[in-house]
N, C-alpha and C positions, 0 to 999 in steps of 0.2 A: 524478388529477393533470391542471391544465389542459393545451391542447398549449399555451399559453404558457410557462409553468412549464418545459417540456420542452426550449422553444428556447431561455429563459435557460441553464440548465445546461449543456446543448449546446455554447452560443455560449460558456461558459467552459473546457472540453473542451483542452489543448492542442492533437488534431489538429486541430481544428473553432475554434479561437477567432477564427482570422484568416479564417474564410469569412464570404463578403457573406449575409444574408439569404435572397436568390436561392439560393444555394449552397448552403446549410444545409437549403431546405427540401425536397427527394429524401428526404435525411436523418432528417429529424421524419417523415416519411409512413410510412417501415418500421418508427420505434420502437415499439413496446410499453411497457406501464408495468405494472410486477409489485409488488407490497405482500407483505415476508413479515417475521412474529412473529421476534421473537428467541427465539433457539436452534433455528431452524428453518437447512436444511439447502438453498442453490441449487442445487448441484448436488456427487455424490460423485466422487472418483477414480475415471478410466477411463467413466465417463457420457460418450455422443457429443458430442462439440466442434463443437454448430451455431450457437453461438450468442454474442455477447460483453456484457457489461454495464455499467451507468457509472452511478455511485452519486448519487443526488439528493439524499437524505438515510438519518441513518446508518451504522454500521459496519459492515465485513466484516470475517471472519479466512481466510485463504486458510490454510488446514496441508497436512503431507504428512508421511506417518509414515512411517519407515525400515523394513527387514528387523530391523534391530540395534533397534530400537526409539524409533531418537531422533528425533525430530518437529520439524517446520522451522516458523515461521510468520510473515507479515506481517498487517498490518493493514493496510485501506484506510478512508479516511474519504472526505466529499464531495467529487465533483467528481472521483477517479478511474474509470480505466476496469481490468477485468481478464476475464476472462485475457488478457496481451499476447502469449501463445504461440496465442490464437484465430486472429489474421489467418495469412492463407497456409501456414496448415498444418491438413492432413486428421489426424483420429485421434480421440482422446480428452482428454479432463481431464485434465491432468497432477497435480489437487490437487482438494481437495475445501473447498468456501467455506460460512462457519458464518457464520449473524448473531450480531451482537452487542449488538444492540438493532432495534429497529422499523426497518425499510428499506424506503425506496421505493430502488426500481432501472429505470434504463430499461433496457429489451431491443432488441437488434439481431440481426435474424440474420443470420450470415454469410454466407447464397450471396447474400442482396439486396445488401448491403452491400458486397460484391465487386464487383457489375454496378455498381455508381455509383463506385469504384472505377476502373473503366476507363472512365469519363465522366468523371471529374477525376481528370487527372494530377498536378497539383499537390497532390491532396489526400495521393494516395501519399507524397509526399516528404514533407509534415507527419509521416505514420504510421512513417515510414522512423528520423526525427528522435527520433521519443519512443520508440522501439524502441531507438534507437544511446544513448539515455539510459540506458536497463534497463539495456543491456548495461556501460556506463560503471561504471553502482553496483555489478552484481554482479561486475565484475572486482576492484573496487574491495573489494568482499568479500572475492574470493577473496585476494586478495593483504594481507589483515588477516591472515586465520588464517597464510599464510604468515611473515610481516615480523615478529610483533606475541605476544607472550604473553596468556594469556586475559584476565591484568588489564587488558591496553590493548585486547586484545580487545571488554572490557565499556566502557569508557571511547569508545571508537570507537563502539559500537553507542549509546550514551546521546546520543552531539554526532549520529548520524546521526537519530536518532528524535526531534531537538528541528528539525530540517528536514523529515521527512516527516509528525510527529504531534505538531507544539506548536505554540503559539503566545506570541508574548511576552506576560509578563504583568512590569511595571516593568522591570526589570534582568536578569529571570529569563524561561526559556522553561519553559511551564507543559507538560506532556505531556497533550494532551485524552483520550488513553487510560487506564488504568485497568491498567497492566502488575503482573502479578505474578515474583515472583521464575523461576519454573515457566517461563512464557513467556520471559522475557527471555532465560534460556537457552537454551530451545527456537531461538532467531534465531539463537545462534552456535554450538550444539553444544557444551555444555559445562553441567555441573550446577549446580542450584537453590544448592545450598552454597555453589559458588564466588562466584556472580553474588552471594549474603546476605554476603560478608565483602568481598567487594568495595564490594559497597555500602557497607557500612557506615562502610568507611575514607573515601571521598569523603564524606558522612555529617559523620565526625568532623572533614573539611577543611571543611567547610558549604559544598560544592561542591554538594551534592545536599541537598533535603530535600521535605518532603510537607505537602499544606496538608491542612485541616480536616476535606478531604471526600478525601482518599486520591492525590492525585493528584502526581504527581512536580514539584517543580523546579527547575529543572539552569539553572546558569552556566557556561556554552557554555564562553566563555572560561577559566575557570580547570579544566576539564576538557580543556581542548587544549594549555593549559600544563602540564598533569602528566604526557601526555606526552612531554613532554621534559626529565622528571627521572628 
């Protein structure tokens, strides 16, 4: 990867978009650039937490598997950063990150990344910003599973996943991911069955359907008006 290529990405980064050139480049000196195979493995649960990375091209699946056996997972696509529990905190992986196809990743490691950190204050606040965002959605979570039965459960998670992994395609938000029933569940806790009759009723509203090559497409809008019948 050129370091051209590296300050574009960067320079799209939410902490980092609003840095001058000047600003950014501390930043492009520490990155690394890592290449790895899909279904290869960045890093597993409890692996030392030295490090954070930000996706140039390709996907990531962050999971975490339960005691009870039920397994959590998001997807990241370009232009995110994870783990956002990396910064200011010592420990471990909280989750263990799978490719999903060919990924280049930049690499930062955290104690560098800290010392420029205390050279731009203002960059803290950017970090602070997209941190106070995590924390927004997954309240936001949490208070789904509370408010919300799994039907609107799955119906919430579909309007969230056409903001964090679609893109419009005419009228329709296309999911650039590739979800299977299994996973989709896996995001709210709740089984493959439910999430297949679910579907299948938005399905029969033509709220939801799937193009040629398998991929979801959801009309935002008449899935936010079902909840409210």
């Amino acid at each position: 990867m050129k370091q051209e290529d590296i300050v574009k990405r960067l320079s799209e980064v939410p902490i980092f978009k609003e840095l001058s050139a000047a600003e950014l480049e501390p930043i492009v000196k520490i990155a690394q650039t890592r290449f790895y195979k899909h279904k290869m493995y960045i890093f597993m649960l409890d692996d030392p937490l030295d490090r954070v990375f930000f996706i140039h091209s390709g996907k990531i699946k962050i999971c975490k598997t339960y005691q009870s056996g039920k397994e959590l997972i998001s997807v990241l696509e370009p232009g995110e950063m994870f783990p956002h529990a990396g910064f200011f905190r010592k420990g471990n992986f909280p989750a263990h990150a799978e490719v999903m196809e060919d990924t280049n990743l930049i690499v930062i490691p955290i104690d560098k990344f800290e010392e420029i950190l205390i050279s731009y204050p203002e960059l803290c606040i950017k970090l602070f910003k997209v941190l106070g965002e995590k924390i927004v959605d997954l309240q936001g979570r949490l208070e789904a599973q509370v408010l919300h039965n799994t039907f609107e459960q799955i119906i919430l998670l579909l309007i969230r996943l056409c903001k964090s992994n679609g893109e419009m395609v005419g009228e329709r938000y296309k999911l650039t991911t590739q979800f299977t029933n299994r996973e989709l569940a896996n995001m709210i806790g709740t089984s493959r069955e439910t999430v297949s009759r679910s579907i299948n009723h938005v399905k029969k509203k033509d709220y939801v359907a799937l193009d040629v090559d398998g991929f979801y497409l959801i009309d935002r809008e008449a899935l936010q008006r079902e909840l409210f019948y």
